[in-house]
C-alpha positions as a Markdown table, in Angstrom:
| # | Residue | x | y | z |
|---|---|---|---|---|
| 1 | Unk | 4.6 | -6.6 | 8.8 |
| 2 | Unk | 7.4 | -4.1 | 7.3 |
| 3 | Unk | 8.0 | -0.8 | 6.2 |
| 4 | Unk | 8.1 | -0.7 | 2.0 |
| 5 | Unk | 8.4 | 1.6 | -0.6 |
| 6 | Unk | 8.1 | -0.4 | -3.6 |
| 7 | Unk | 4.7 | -0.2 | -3.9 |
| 8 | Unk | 5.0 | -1.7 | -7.6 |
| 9 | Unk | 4.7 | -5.4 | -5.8 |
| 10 | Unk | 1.8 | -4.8 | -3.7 |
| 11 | Unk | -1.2 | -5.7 | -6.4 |
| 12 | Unk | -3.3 | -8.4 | -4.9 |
| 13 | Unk | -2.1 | -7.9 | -1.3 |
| 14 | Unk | -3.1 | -7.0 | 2.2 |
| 15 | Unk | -1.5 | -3.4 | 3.5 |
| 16 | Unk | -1.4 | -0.7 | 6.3 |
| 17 | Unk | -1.6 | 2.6 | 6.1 |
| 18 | Unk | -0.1 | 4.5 | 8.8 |
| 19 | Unk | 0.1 | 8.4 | 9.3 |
| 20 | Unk | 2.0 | 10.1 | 11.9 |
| 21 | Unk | 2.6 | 6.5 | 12.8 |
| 22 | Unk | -1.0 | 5.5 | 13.7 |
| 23 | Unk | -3.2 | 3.1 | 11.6 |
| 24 | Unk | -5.3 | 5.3 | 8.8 |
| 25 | Unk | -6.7 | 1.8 | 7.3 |
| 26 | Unk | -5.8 | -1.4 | 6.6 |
| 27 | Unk | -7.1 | -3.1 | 3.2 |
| 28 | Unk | -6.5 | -4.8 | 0.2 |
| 29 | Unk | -4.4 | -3.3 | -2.6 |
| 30 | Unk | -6.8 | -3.1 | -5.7 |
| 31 | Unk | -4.5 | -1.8 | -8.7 |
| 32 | Unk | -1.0 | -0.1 | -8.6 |
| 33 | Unk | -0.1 | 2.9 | -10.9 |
| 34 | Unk | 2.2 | 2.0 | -13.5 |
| 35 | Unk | 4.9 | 4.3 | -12.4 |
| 36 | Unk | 3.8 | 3.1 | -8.7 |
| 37 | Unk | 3.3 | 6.7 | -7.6 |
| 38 | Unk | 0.0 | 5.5 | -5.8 |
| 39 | Unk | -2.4 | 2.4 | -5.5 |
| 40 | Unk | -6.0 | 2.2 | -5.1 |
| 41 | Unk | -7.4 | 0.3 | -1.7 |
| 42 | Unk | -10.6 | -1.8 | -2.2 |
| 43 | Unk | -13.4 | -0.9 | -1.1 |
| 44 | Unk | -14.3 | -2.9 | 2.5 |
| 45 | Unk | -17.9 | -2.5 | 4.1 |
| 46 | Unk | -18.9 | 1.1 | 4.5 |
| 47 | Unk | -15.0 | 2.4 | 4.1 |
| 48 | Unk | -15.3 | 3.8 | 0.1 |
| 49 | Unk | -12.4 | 2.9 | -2.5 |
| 50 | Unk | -9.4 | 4.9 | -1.9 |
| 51 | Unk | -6.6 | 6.1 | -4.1 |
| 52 | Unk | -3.2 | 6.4 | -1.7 |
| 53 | Unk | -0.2 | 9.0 | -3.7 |
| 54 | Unk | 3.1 | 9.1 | -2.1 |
| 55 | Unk | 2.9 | 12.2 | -2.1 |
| 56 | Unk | 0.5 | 11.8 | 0.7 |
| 57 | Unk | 3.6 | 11.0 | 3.1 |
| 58 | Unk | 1.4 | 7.4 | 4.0 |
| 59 | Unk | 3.8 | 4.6 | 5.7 |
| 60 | Unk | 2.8 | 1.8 | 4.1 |
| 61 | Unk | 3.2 | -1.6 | 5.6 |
| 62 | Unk | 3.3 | -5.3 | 4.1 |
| 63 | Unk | 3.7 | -8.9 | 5.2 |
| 64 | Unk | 5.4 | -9.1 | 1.8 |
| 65 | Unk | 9.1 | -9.0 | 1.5 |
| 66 | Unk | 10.9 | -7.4 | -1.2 |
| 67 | Unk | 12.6 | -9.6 | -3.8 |
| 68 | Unk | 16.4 | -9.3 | -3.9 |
| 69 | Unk | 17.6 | -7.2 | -6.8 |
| 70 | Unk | 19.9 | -9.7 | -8.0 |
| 71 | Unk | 19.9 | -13.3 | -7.8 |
């Protein structure tokens, strides 16, 4: 997994969360903001949805790789 900050890709995948560089929770990305300021996890057993803001200071983490800006 890697380090993003284009959160506008990660609808319909798998994610960490990491703060202070420990895991907070690791889940599946529900819905992304339109202006991708923040995406809501899923709910998974007893851990409730959860809405993540950037403003949070989150590292978020992806098996994902960003798509080249030009082709």
């Amino acid at each position: 997994m890697h380090a993003t900050d284009q959160w506008q890709s990660l609808a319909g995948s798998i994610v960490e969360v990491r703060e202070a560089g420990r895991l907070y929770r690791r889940g599946w990305v529900e819905h992304v903001m339109a202006d991708a300021s923040g995406f809501w996890l899923a709910r998974d057993g007893v851990a409730t949805r959860e809405f993540i803001h950037k403003s949070m200071g989150y590292q978020v983490l992806t098996g994902f790789y960003p798509r080249p800006s030009s082709v």
